[in-house]
KOLKOLNU-153902 format. One record per residue: chain; residue number from 0; x, z, y of N, C-alpha, C in turn. Coordinates in Angstrom, 1 decimal, padded with zeros to 4 digits, always signed. Atoms other than C-alpha are relative to their C-alpha. Example, Ala and Ser with C-alpha at 12.3 -4.5 7.8 and 13.67 -1.06 7.14 Angstrom:
<sites>
+-------+-----+--------+--------+--------+--------+--------+--------+--------+--------+--------+
! kette !  nr !    n_u !    n_w !    n_v !   ca_u !   ca_w !   ca_v !    c_u !    c_w !    c_v !
+-------+-----+--------+--------+--------+--------+--------+--------+--------+--------+--------+
!     A !   0 ! +000.9 ! +000.0 ! -001.2 ! +012.3 ! +007.8 ! -004.5 ! +000.9 ! +000.0 ! +001.2 !
!     A !   1 ! -000.9 ! +000.0 ! -001.1 ! +013.7 ! +007.1 ! -001.1 ! -000.8 ! +000.8 ! +001.1 !
+-------+-----+--------+--------+--------+--------+--------+--------+--------+--------+--------+
</sites>
This chain:
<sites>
+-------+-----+--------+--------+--------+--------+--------+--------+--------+--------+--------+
! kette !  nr !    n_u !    n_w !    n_v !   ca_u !   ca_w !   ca_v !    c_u !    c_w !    c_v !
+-------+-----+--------+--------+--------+--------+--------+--------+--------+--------+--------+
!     A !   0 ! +000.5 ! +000.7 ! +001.2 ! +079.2 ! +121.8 ! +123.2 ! +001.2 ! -000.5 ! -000.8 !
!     A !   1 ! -001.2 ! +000.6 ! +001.1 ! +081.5 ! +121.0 ! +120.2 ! -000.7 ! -001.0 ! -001.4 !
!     A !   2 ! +000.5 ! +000.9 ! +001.3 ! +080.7 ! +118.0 ! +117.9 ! +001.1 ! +000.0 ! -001.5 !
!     A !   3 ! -001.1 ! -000.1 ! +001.3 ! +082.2 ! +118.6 ! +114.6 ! +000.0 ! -001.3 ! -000.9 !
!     A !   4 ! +000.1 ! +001.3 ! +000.9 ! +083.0 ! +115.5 ! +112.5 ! +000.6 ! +000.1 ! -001.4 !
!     A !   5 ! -000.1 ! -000.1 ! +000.9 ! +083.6 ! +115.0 ! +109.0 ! +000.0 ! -001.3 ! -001.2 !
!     A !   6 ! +000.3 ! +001.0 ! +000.7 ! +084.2 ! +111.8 ! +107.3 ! +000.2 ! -000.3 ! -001.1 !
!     A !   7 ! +000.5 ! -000.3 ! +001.7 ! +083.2 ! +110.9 ! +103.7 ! +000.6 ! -001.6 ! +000.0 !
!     A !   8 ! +000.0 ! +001.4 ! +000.8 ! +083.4 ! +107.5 ! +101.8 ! -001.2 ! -000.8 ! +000.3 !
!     A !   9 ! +001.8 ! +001.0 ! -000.4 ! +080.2 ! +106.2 ! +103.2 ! -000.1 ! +000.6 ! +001.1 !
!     A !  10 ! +000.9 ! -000.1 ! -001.3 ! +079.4 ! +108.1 ! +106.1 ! +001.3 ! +001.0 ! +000.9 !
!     A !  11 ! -000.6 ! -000.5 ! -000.8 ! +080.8 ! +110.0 ! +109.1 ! -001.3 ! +000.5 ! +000.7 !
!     A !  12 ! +000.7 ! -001.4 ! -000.3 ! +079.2 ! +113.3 ! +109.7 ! -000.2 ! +000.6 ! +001.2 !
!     A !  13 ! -001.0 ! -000.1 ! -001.1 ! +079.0 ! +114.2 ! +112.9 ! -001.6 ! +001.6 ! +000.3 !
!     A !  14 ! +001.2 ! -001.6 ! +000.0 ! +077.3 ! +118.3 ! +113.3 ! +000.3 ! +000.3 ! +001.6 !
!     A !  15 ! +000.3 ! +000.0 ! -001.4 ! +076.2 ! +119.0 ! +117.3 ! -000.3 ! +001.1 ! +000.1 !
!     A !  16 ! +000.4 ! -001.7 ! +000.1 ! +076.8 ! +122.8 ! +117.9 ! +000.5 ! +000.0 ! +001.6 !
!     A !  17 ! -000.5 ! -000.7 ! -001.8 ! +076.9 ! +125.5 ! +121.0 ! +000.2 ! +001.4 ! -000.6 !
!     A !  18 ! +000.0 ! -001.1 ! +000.1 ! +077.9 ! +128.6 ! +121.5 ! +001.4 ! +000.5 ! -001.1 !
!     A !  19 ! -001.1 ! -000.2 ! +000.9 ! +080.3 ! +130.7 ! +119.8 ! -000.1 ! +001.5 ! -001.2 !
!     A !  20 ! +000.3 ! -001.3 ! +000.4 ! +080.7 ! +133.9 ! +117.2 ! -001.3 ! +000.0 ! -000.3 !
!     A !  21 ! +001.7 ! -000.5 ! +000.3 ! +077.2 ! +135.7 ! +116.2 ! -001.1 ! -001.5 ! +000.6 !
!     A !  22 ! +000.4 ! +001.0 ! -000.2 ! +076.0 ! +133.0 ! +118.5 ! +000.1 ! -001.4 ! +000.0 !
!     A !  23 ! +000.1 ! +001.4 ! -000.3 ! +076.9 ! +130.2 ! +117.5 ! -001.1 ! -001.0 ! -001.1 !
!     A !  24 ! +001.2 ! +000.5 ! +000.2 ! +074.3 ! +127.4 ! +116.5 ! -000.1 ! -001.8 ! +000.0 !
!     A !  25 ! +000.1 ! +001.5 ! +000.3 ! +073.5 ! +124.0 ! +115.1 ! -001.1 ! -000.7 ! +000.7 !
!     A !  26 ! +001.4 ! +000.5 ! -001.0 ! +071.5 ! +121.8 ! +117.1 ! -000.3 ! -001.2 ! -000.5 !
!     A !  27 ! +000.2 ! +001.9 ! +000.5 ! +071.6 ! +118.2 ! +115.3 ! +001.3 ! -000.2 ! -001.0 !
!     A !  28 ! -001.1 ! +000.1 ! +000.5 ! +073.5 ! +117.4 ! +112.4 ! -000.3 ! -001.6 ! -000.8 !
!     A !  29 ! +000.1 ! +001.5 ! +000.6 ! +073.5 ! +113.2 ! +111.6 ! +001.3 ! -000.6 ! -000.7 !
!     A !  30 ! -000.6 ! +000.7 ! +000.8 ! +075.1 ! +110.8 ! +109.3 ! +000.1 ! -001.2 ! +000.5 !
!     A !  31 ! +000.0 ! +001.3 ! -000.5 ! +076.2 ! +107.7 ! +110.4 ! +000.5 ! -000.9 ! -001.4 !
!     A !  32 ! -000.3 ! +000.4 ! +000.8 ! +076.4 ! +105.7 ! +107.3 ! +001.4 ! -001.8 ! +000.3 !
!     A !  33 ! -001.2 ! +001.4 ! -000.3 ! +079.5 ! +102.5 ! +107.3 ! +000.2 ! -000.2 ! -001.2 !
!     A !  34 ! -000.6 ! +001.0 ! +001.4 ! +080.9 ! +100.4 ! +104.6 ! +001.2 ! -000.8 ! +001.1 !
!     A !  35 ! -001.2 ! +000.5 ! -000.8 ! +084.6 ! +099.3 ! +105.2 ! +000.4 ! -001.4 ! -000.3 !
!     A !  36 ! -000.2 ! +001.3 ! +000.2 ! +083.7 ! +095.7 ! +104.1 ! +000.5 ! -000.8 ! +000.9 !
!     A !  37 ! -000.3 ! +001.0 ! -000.3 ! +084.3 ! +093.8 ! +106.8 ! +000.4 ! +000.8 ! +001.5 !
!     A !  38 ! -000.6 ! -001.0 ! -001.3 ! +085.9 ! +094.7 ! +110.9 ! -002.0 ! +000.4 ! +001.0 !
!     A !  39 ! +001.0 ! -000.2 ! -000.9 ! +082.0 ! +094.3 ! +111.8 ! -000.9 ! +001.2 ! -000.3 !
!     A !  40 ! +000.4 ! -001.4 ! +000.2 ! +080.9 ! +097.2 ! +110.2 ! +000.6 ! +000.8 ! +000.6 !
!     A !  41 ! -001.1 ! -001.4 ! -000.8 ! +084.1 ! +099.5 ! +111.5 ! -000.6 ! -000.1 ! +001.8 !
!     A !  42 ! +000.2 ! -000.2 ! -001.3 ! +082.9 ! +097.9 ! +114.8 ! -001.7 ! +000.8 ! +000.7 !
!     A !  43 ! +001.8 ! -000.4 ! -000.1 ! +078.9 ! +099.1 ! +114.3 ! +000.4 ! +001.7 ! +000.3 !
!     A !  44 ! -000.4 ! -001.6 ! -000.1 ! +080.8 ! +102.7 ! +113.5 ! +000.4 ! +000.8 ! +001.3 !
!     A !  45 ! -000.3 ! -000.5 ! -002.0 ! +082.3 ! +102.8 ! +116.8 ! -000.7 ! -000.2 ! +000.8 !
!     A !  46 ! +000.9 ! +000.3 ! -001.3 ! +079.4 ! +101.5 ! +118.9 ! -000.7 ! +001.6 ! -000.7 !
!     A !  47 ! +001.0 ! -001.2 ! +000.0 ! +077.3 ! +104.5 ! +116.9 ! +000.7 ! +001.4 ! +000.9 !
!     A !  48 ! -000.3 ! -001.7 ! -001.1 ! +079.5 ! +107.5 ! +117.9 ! +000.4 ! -000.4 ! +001.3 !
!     A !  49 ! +000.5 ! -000.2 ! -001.7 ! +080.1 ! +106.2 ! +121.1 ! -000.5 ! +000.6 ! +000.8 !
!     A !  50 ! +001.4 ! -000.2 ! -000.4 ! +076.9 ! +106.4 ! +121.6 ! +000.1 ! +001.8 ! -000.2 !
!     A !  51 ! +000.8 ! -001.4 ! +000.1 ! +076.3 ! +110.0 ! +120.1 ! +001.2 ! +000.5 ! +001.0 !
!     A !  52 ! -001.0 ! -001.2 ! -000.6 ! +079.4 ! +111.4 ! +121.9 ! -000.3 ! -000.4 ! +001.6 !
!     A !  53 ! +000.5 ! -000.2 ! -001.7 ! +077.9 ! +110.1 ! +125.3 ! -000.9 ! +000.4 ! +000.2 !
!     A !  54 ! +001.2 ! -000.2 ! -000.6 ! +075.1 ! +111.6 ! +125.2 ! +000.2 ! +001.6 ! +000.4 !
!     A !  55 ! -000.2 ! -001.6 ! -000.3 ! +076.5 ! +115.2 ! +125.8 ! -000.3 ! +000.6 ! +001.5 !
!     A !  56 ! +000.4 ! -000.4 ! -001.4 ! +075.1 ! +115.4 ! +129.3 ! +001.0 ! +000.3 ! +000.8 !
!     A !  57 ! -000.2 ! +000.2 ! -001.0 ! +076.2 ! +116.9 ! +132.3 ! +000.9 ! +001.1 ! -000.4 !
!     A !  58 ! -000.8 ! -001.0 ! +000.6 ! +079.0 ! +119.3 ! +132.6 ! +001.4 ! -000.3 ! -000.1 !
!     A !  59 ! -001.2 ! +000.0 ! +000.5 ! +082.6 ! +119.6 ! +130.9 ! -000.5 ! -000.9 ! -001.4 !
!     A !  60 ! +000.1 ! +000.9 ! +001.1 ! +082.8 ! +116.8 ! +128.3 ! -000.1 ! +001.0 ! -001.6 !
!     A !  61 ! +000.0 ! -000.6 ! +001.1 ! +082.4 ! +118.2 ! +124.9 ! +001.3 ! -000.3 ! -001.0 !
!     A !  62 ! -001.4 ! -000.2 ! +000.8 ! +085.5 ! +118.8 ! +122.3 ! -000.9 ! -000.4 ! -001.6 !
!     A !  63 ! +000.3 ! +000.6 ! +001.9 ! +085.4 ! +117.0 ! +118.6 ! +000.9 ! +001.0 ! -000.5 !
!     A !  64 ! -000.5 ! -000.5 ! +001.4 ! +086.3 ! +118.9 ! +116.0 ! +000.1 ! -000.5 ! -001.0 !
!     A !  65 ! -000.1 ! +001.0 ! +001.1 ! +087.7 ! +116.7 ! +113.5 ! +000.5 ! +000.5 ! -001.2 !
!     A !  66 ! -000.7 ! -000.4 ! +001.6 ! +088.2 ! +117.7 ! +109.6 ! +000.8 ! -001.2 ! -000.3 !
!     A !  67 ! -001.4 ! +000.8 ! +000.3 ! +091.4 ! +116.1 ! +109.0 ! -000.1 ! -000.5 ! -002.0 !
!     A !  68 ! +000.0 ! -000.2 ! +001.0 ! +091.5 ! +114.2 ! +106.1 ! +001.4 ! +000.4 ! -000.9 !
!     A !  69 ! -001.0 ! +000.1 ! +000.7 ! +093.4 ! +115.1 ! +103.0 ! +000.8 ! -000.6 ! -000.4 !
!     A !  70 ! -000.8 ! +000.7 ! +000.7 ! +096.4 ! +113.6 ! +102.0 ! +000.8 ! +000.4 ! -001.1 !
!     A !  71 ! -000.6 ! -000.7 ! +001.5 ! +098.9 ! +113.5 ! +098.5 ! -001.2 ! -000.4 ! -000.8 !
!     A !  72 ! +000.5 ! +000.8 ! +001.2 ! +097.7 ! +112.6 ! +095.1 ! -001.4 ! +000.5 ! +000.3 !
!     A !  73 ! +001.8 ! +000.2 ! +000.7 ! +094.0 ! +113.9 ! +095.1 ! +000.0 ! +000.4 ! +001.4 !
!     A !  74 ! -000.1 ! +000.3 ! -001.8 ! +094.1 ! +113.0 ! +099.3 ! -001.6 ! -000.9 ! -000.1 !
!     A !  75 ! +000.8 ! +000.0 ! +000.1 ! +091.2 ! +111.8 ! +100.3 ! +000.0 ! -001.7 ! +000.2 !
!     A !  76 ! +000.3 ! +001.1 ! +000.7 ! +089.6 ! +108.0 ! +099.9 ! +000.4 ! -000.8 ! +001.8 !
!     A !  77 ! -000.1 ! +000.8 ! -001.2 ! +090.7 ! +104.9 ! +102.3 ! -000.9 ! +000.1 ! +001.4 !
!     A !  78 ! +001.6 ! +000.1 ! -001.6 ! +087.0 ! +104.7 ! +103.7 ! +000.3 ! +001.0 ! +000.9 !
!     A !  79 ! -000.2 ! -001.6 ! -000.9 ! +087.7 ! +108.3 ! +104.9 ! +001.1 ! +000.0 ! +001.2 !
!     A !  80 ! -000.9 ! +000.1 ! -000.7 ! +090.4 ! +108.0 ! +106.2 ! -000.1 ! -000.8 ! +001.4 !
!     A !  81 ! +000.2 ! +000.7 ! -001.1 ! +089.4 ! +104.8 ! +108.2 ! -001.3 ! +000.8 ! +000.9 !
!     A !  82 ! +000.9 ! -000.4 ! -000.7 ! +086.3 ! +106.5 ! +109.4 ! +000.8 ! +001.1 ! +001.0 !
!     A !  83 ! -001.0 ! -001.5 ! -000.5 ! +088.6 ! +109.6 ! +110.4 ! +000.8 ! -000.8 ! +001.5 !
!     A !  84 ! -000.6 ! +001.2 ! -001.6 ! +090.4 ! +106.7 ! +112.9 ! -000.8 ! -000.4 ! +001.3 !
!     A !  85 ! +000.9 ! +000.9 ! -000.8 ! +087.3 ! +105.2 ! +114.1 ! -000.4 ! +000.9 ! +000.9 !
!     A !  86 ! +000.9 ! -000.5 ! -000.7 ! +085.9 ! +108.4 ! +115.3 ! +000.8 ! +000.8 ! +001.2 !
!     A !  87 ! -000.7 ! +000.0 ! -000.9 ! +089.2 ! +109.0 ! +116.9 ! -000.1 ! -000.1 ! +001.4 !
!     A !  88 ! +000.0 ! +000.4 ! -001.1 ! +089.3 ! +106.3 ! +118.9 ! -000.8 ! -000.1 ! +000.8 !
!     A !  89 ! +001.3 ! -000.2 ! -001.0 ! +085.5 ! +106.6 ! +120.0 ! +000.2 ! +001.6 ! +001.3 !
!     A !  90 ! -000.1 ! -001.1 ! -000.9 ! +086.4 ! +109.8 ! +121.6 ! +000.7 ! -000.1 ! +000.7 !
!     A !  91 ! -001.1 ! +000.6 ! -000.6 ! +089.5 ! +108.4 ! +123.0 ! -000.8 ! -001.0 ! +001.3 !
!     A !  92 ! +000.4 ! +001.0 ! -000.4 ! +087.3 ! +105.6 ! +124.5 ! -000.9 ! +001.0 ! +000.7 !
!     A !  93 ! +000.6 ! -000.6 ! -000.7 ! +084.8 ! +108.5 ! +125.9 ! +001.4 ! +001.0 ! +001.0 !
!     A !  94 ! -001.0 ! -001.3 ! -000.1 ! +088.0 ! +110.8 ! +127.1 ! -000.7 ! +001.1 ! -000.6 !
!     A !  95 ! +000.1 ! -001.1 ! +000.8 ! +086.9 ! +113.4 ! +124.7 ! +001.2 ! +000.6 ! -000.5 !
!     A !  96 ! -001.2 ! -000.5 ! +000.8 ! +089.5 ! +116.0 ! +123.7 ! -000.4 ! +000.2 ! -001.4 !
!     A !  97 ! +000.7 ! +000.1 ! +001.3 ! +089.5 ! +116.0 ! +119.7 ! +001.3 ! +001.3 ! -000.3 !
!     A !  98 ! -000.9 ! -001.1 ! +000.4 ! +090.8 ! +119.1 ! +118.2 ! +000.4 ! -000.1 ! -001.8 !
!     A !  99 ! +000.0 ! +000.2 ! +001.3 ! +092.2 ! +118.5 ! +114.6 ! -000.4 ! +001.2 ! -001.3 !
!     A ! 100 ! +000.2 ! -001.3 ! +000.7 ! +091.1 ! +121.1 ! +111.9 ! +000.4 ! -000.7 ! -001.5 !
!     A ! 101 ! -000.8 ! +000.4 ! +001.2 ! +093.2 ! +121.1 ! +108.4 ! -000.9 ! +000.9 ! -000.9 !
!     A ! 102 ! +001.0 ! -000.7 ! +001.0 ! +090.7 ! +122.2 ! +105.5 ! +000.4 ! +000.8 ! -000.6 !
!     A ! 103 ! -001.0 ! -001.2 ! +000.7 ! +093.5 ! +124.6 ! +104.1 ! -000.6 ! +001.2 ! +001.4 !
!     A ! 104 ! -000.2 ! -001.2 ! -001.8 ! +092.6 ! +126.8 ! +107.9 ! -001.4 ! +000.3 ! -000.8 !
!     A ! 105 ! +001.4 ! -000.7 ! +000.3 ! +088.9 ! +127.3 ! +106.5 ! -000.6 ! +000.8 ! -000.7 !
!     A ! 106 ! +000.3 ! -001.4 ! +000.8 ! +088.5 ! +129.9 ! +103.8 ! +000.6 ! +000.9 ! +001.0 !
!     A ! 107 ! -000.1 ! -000.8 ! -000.3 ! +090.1 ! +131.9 ! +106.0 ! -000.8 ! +000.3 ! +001.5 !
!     A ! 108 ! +001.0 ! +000.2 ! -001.1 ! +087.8 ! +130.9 ! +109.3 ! -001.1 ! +000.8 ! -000.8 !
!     A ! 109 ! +000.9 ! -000.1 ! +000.5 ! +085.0 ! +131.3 ! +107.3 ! -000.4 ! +001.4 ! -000.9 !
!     A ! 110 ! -000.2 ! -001.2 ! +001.1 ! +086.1 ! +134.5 ! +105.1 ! -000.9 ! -000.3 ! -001.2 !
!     A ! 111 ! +000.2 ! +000.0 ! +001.7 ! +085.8 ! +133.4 ! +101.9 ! +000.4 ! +001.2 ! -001.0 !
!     A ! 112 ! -000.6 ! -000.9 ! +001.0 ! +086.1 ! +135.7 ! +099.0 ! +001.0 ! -000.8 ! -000.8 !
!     A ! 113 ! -001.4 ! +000.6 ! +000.7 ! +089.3 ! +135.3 ! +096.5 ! -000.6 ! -001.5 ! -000.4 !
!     A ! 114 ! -000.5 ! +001.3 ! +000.0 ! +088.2 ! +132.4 ! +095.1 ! -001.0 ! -001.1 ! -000.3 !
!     A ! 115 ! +001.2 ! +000.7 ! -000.6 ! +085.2 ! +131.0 ! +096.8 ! +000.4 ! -001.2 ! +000.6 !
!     A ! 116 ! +000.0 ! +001.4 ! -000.3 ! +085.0 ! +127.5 ! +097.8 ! -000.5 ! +000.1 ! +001.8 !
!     A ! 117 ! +000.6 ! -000.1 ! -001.7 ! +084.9 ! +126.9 ! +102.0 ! -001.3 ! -000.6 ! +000.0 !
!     A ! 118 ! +001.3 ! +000.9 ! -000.5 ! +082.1 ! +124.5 ! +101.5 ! -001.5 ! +001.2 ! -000.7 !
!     A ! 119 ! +001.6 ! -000.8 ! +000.3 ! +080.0 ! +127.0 ! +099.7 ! -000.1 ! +001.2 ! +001.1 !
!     A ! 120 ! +000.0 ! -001.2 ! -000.9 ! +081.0 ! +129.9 ! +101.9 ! -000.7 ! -000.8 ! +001.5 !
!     A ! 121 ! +000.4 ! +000.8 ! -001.3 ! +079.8 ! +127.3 ! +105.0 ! -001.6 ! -000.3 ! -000.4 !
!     A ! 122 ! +001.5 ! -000.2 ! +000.2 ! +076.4 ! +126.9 ! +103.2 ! -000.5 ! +000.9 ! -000.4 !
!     A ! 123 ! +000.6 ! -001.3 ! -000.6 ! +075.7 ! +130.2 ! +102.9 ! -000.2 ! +000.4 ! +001.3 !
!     A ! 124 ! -000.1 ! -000.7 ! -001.8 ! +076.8 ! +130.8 ! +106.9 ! -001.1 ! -000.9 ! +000.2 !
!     A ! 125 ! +001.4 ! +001.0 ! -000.7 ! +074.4 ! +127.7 ! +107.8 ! -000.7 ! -000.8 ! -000.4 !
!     A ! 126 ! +001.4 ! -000.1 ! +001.0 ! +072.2 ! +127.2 ! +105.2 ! -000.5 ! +000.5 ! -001.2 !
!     A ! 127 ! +000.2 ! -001.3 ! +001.0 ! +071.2 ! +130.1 ! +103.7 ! -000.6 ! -000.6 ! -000.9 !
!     A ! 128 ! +001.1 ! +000.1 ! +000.7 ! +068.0 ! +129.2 ! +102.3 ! -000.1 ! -001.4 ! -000.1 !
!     A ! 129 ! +000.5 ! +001.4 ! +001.3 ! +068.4 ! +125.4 ! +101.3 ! -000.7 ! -000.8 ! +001.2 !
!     A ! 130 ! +001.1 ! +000.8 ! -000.7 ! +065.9 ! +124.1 ! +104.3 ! +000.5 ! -000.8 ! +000.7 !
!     A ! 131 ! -000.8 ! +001.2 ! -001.1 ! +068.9 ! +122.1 ! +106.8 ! -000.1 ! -001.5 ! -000.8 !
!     A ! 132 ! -000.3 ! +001.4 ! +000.4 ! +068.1 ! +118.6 ! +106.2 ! +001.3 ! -000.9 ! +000.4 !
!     A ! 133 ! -001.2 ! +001.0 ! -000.5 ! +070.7 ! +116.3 ! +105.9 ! +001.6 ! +001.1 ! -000.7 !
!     A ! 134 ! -000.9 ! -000.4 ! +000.4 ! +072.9 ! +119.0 ! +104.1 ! +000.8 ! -000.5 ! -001.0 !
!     A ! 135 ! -001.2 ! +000.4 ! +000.9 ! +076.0 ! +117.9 ! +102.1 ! +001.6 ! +000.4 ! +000.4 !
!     A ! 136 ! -001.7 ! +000.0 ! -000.3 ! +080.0 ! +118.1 ! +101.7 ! +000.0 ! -000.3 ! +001.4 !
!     A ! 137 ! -000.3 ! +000.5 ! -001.9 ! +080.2 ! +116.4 ! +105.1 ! -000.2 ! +000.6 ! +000.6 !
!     A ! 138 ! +000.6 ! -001.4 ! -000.7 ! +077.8 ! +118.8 ! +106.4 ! +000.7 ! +001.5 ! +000.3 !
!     A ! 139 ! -000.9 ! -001.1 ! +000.1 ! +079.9 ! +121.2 ! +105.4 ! +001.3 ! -000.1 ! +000.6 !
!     A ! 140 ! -001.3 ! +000.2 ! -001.3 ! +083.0 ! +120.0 ! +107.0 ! -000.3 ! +000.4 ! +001.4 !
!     A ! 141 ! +000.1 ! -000.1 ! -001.1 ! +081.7 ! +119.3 ! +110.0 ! -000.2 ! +001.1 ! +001.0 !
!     A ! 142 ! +001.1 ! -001.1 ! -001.0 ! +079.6 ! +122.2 ! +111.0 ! +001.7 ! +001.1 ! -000.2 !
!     A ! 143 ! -001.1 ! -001.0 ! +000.1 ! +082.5 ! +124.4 ! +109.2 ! +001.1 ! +000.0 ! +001.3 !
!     A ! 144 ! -001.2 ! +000.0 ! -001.4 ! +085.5 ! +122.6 ! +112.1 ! -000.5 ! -000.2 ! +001.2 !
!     A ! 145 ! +000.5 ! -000.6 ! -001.6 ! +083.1 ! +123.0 ! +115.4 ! -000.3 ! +001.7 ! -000.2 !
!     A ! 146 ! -000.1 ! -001.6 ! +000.0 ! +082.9 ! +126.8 ! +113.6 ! +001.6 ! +000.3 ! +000.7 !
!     A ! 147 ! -001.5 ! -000.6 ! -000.1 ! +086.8 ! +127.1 ! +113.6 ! +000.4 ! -000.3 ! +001.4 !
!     A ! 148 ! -000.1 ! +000.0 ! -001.3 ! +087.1 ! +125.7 ! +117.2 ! -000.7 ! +000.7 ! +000.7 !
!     A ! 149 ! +000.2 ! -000.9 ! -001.0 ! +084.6 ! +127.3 ! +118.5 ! +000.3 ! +001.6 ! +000.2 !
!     A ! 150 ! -000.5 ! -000.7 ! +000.4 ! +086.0 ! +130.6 ! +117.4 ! +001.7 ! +000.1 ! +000.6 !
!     A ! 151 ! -001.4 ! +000.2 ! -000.9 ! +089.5 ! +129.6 ! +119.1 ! +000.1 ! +000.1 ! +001.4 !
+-------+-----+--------+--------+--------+--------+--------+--------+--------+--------+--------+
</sites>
């Protein structure tokens, strides 16, 4: 099992896949919404994935796939960044191995055409037809770096 994460300005993405190649397959894809007002929010962040990253059953612990955020001038937003920490250390705190994935690696995971966008090329692979609830940018991260790992 690979949980792909993806954190935004409000939320931390977190997409619940198996399998690999032809087969591989979305099984849960939630939003954990936070606000970086205050340390009791960052702490609600970390009790939630905790929680989702323990529930991966029995077995070999499951691998995060984390979309690294961007940095440099149009880098990505503080919240992000802190959420990108938080969801770190929750996996840290489960021993989960986290595998980092850099958004520049994904047009070419993904096979993008010349000068297709990964997030669109990622909603065509896993939502063709529009019907995944819960779809957005994040969505698109996430699912896109448990694609690129599991493919590794």
């Amino acid at each position: 099992m690979i949980f792909g994460v993806s954190a935004t300005r409000s939320a931390v993405v977190v997409a619940e896949t198996k399998g690999t190649g032809d087969k591989f397959a979305i099984t849960v894809i939630k939003a954990v919404p936070f606000e970086v007002q205050s340390g009791d929010n960052l702490a609600e962040l970390l009790r939630c994935l905790t929680s989702i990253f323990g529930r991966s059953g029995q077995g070999a612990g499951p691998t995060i796939a984390l979309l690294k955020c961007s940095s440099g001038r149009f880098g990505s937003c503080l919240e992000a960044i802190k959420g990108e920490a938080i969801t770190e250390l929750a996996a840290f705190q489960k021993g989960l191995h986290v595998v980092k994935v850099a958004p520049q690696s994904l047009k070419k995971t993904l096979g993008c055409v010349a000068e297709q966008k990964w997030r669109d090329r990622a909603a065509e692979l896993f939502n063709p037809d529009g019907k995944r609830r819960n779809w957005s940018k994040g969505a698109a991260g996430a699912v896109a770096a448990a694609f690129k790992v599991a493919g590794d």
